[in-house]
C-alpha positions as CSV (number, residue, x, y, z in Angstrom):
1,X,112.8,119.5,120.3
2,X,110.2,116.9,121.9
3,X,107.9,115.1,119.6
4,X,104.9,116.5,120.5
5,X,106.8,119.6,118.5
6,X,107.5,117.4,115.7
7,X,103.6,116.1,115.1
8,X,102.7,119.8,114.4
9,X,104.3,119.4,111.2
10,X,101.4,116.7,110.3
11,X,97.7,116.8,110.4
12,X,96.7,113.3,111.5
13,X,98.2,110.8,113.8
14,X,97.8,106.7,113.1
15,X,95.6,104.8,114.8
16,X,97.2,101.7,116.7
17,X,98.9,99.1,115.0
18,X,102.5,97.9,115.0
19,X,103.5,101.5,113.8
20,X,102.9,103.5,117.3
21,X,103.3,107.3,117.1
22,X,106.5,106.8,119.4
23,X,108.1,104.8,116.4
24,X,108.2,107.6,114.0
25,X,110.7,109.2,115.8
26,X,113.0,105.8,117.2
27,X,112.8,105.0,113.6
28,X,116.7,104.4,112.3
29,X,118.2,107.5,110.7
30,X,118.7,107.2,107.5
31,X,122.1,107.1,105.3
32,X,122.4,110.8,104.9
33,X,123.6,112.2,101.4
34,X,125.0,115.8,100.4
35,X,122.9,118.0,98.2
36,X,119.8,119.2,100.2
37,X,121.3,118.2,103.4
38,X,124.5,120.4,102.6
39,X,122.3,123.1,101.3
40,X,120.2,123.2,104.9
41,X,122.9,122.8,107.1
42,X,124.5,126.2,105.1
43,X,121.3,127.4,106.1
44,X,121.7,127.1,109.1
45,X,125.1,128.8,109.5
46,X,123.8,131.6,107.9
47,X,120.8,132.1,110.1
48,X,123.3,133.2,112.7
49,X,124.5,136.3,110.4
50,X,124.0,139.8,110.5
51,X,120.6,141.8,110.8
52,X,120.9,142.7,107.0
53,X,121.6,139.2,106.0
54,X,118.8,137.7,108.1
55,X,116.8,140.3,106.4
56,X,117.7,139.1,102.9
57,X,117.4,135.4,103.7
58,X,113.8,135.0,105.5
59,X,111.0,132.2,105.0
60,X,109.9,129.3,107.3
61,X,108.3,126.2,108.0
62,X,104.7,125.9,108.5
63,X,102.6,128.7,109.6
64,X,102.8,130.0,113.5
65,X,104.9,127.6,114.9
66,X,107.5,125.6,113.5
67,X,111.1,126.5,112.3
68,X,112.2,129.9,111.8
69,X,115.3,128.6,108.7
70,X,116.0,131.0,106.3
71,X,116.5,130.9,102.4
72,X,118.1,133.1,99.6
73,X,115.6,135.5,98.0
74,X,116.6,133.9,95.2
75,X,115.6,130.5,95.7
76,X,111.9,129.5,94.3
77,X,109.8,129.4,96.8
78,X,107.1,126.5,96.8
79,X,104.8,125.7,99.8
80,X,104.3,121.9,101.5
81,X,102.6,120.3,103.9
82,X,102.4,116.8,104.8
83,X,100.6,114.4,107.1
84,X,99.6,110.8,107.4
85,X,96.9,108.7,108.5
86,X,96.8,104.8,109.0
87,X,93.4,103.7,107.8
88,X,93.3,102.0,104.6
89,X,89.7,103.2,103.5
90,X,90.6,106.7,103.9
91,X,93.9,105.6,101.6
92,X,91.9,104.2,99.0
93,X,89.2,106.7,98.9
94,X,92.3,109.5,98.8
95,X,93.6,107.6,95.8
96,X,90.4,106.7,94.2
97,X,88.2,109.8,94.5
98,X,90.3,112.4,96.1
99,X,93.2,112.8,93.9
100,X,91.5,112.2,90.2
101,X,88.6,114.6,91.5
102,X,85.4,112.5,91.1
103,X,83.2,113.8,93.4
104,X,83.8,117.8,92.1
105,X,81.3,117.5,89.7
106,X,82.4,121.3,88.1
107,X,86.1,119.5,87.1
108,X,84.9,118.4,83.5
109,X,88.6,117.5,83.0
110,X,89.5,114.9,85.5
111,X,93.3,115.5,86.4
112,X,95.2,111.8,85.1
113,X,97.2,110.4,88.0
114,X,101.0,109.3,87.4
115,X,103.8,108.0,89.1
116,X,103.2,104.3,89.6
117,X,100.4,102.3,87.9
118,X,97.2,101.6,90.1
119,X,98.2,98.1,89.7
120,X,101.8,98.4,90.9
121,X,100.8,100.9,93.6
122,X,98.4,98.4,95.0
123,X,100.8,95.3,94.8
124,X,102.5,97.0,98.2
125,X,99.5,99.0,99.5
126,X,99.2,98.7,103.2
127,X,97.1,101.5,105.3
128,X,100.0,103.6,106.5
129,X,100.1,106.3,103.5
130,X,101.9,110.1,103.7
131,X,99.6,112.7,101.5
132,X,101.4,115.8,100.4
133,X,100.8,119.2,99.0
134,X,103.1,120.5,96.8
135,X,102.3,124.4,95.6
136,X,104.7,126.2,93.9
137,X,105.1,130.5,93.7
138,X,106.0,130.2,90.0
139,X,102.7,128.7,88.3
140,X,104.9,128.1,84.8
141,X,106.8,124.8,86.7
142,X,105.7,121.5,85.5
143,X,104.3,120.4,88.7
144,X,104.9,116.7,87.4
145,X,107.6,117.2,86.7
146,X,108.4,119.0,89.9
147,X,106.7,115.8,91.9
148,X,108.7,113.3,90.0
149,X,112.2,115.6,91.1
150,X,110.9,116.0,94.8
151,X,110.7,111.8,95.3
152,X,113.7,111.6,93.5
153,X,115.4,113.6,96.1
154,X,114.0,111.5,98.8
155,X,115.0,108.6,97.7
156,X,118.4,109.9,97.7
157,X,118.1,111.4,101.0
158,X,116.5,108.1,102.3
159,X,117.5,105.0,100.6
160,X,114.1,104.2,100.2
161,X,112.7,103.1,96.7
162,X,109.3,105.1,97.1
163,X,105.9,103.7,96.0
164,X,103.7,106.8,95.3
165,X,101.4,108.6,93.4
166,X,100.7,112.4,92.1
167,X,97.8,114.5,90.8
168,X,97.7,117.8,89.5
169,X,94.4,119.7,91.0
170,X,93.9,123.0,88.5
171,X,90.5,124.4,90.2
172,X,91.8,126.2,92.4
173,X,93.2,129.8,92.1
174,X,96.9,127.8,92.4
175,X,97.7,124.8,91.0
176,X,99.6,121.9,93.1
177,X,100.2,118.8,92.9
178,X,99.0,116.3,95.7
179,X,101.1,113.0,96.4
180,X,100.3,109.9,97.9
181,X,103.2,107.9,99.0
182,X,102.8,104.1,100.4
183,X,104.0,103.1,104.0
184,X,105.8,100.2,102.5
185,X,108.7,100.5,99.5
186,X,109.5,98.5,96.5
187,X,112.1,96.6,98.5
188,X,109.4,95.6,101.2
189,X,110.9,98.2,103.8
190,X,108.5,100.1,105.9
191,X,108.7,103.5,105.4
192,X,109.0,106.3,107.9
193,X,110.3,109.4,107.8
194,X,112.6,111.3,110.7
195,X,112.1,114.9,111.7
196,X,115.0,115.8,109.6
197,X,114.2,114.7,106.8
198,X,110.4,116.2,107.1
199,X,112.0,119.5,107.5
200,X,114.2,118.8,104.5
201,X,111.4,118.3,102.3
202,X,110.5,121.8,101.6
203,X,113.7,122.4,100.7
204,X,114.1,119.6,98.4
205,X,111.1,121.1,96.4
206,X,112.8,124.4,96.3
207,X,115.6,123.5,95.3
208,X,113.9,121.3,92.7
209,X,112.2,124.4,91.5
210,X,115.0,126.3,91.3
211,X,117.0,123.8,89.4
212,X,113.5,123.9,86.8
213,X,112.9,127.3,86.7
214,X,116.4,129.5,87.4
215,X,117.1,131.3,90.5
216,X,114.4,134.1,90.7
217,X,115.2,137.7,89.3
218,X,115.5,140.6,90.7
219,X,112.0,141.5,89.3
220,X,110.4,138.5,89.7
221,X,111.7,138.8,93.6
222,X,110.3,142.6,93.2
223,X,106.8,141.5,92.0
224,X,106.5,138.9,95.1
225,X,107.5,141.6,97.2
226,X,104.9,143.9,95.7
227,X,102.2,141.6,96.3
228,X,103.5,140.7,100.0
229,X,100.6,143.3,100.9
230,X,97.6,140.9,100.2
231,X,99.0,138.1,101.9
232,X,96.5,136.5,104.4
233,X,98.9,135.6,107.0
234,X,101.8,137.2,108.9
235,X,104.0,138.8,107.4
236,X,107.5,141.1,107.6
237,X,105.4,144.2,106.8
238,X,103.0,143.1,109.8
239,X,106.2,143.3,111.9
240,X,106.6,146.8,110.7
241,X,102.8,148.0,111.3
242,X,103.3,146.4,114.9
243,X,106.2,148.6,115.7
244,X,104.2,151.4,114.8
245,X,100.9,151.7,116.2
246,X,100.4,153.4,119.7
247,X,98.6,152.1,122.7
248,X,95.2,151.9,121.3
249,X,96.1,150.0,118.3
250,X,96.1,152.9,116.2
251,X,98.4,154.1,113.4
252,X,98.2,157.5,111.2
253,X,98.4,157.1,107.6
254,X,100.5,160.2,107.7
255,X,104.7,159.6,107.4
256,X,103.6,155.7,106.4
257,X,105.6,153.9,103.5
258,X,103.3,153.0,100.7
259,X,103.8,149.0,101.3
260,X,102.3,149.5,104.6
261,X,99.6,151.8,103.7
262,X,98.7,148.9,101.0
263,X,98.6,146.5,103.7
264,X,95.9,148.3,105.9
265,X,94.2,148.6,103.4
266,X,94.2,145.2,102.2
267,X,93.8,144.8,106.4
268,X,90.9,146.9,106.2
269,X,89.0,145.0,103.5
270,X,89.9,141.6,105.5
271,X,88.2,142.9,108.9
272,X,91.2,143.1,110.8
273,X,91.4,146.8,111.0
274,X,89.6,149.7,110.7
275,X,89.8,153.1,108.5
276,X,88.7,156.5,109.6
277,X,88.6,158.4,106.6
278,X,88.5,161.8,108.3
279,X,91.3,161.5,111.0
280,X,93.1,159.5,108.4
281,X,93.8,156.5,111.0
282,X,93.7,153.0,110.9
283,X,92.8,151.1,114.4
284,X,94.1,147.1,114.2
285,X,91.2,144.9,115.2
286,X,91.4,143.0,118.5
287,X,93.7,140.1,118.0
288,X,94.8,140.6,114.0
289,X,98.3,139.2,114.6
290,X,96.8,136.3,116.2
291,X,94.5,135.8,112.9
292,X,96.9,136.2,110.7
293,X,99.4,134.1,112.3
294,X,96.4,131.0,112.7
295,X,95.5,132.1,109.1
296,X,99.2,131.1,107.8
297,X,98.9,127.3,109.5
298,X,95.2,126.5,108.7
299,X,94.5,128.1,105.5
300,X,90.3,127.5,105.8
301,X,90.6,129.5,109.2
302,X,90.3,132.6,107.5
303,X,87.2,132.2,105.3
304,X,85.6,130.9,108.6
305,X,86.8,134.8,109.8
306,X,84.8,136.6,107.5
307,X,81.8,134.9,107.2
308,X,78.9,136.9,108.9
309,X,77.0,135.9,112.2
310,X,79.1,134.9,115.6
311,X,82.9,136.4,115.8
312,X,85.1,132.9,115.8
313,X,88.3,132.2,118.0
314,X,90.9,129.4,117.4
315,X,90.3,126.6,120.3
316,X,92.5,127.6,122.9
317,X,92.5,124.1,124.8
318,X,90.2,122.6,128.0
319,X,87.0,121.4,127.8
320,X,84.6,122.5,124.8
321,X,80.5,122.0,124.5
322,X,78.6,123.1,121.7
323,X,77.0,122.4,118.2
324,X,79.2,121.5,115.4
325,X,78.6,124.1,112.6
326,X,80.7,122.9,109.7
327,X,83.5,120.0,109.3
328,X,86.4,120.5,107.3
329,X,88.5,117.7,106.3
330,X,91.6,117.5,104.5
331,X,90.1,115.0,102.0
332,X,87.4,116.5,100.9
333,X,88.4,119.9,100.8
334,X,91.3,122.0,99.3
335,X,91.9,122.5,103.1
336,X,95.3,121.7,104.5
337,X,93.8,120.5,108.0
338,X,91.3,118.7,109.1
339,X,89.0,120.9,112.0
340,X,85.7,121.3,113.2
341,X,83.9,124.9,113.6
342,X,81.8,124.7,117.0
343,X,79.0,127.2,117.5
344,X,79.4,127.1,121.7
345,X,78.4,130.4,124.1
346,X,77.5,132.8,121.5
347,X,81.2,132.1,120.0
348,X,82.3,130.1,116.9
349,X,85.3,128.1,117.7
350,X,87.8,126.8,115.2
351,X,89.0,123.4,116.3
352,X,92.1,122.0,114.4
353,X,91.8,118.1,114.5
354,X,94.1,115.6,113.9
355,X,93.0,112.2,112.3
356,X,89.3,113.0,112.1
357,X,87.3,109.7,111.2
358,X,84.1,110.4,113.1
359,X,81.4,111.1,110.6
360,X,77.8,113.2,110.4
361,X,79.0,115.6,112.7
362,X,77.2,118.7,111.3
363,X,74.8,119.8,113.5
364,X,75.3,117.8,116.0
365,X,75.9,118.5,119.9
366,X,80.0,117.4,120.9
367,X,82.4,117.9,124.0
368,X,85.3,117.9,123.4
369,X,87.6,116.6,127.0
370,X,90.1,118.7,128.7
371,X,93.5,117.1,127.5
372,X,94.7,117.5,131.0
373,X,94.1,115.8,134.0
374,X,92.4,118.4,135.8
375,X,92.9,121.2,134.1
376,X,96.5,121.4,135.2
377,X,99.6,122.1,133.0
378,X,100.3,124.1,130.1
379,X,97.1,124.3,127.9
380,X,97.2,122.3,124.7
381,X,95.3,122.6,121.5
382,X,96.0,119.5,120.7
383,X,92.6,117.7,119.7
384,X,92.4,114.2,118.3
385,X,89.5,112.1,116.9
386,X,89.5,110.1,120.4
387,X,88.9,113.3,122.1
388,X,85.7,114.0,120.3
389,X,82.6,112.8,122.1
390,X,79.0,112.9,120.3
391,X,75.6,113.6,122.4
């Protein structure tokens, strides 16, 4: 797997200092323990099972892209993303505004931060700084608790003696917890962290949760399965609903299981498909798997979707001109990525962005260059602040 796979996983890249990008991954590997390790190398084996077991066991990494490991159904299933930037403005202003939510003036109760103190945090505080979401299935965890378990397991797995901070966000329709974690340790060693162990970190929260909560039951797994249907990103039923419809992206809601008549419906009401009421049909909109797959990695992509005026397309690489309609950034938004949304040729184009620092962009005319020395080579959406150019 080449590193430009592995910076998928994050958000933001660091701007030059004596931590390059190309560090992160010559960065020595770590003295590897057993627990979570043990428990994604078993994993692993089973990936390679039967159909039927593969079909018991399946989750992944990140949306779209990323890795396709599997986990018991009975495992409690929490989302995470990370990524980190190298600017120690945007560190402090995460710490200071970001995580105890002063700016969101309808938060009357300002969520307290813990882990370290502000004062030991900022003894070590240098720019380099990892942010993470943590957002559990199961709203009846103690997310600080859950936090304080997940470092715990990463200090184990890395050696490192973590400087960090958490804060529980409750204004949203679920709760997580958001952790900061600084790019030096208590000992004075610089912290990284290797592509195993990013993987591994989902699973240490998991298994965290798990350990907290019990393994799921049979009804609880029941209940997550009954609600797969309103899930705005791809999903096994999709796979299902793809097997079935004929040429013209059509399926009949005759000799259809009632999970997949729930999701076209719940389809319908997200604009990805249609419903004739007299023939009974349901016709899949132009390009649905793709929005549903772009929906699971950028979670703002689909509210961008459904808003009325010009349809909107994921940037699909090469040069780009237009008018930036609305910034999203990962700071300032309960958004997991930072991305522009470019009115350009009568289209709206979602731009994912990695370490965006340019500001006032709204309404303003950008280009954004062709990565590629003349167009040639595969085409990448890979767009960085550098690559941004205001006119």
């Amino acid at each position: 797997m080449s590193p430009r796979t592995i910076k998928n996983i994050f958000n933001r890249s660091p701007q030059k200092n004596a931590h390059t990008e190309d560090s992160l991954f010559k960065w020595k590997k770590p003295i590897y323990v057993k627990d979570d390790l043990e428990a994604f190398n078993r994993l692993l084996k089973g990936y390679g099972g039967s159909p039927n077991r593969r079909k018991n066991f399946r989750a992944g990494f990140g949306g779209g892209r990323g890795h396709a490991f599997v986990f018991p159904e009975q495992s409690q299933r929490v989302a995470f993303k990370m990524y980190y930037s190298n600017s120690m403005a945007s560190h402090n202003e995460y710490i200071r505004h970001y995580m105890p939510q002063k700016d969101k003036v309808q938060v009357v109760e300002k969520p307290a931060l813990f882990g370290m103190t502000e004062e030991e945090y900022d003894k070590k505080k240098i720019p380099l700084n990892f942010k993470c979401i943590i957002s559990p299935e199961n709203q009846d965890v103690n997310l600080e608790e859950l936090a304080k378990s997940f470092i715990r397991r990463l200090e184990k797995h890395t050696g490192y003696s973590l400087i960090w901070r958490g804060a529980i966000h409750s204004d949203t329709e679920h709760r997580h917890a958001h952790v900061v974690i600084n790019g030096k340790d208590k000992n004075g060693k610089d912290v990284f962290f290797n592509r195993e162990t990013i993987v591994l970190m989902r699973l240490m929260c998991m298994n965290a949760a798990t350990v907290m909560l019990g393994e799921r039951t049979k009804v609880e797994i029941a209940r997550a399965k009954l609600n797969l249907h309103k899930a705005n990103r791809w999903t096994e039923i999709d796979e299902q609903i793809e097997s079935l419809v004929d040429m013209d992206q059509k399926i009949s809601q005759s000799n259809i299981s009632m999970e997949i008549a729930n999701r076209l419906s719940h389809l319908a009401e997200i604009r990805l498909a249609k419903h004739d009421k007299q023939s009974g049909e349901y016709m899949l909109e132009k390009g649905w798997k793709e929005t549903l797959r772009v929906s699971g990695r950028y979670n703002t992509y689909l509210e961008e979707y459904l808003k009325d005026g010009a349809p909107l397309e994921l940037y699909n690489g090469g040069a780009l001109k237009g008018i930036v309609e609305r910034v999203i950034t990962f700071d300032k938004d309960e958004a997991w990525n930072d991305a522009l949304v470019i009115k350009s040729g009568g289209k709206r184009i979602y731009v994912p962005v990695w370490q965006l620092h340019k500001e006032n962009l709204q309404g303003k005319n950008v280009s954004i260059r062709d990565t590629h020395k003349n167009g040639e080579g595969k085409i990448s959406r890979q767009v960085s602040d550098k690559d941004i150019f205001v006119h």
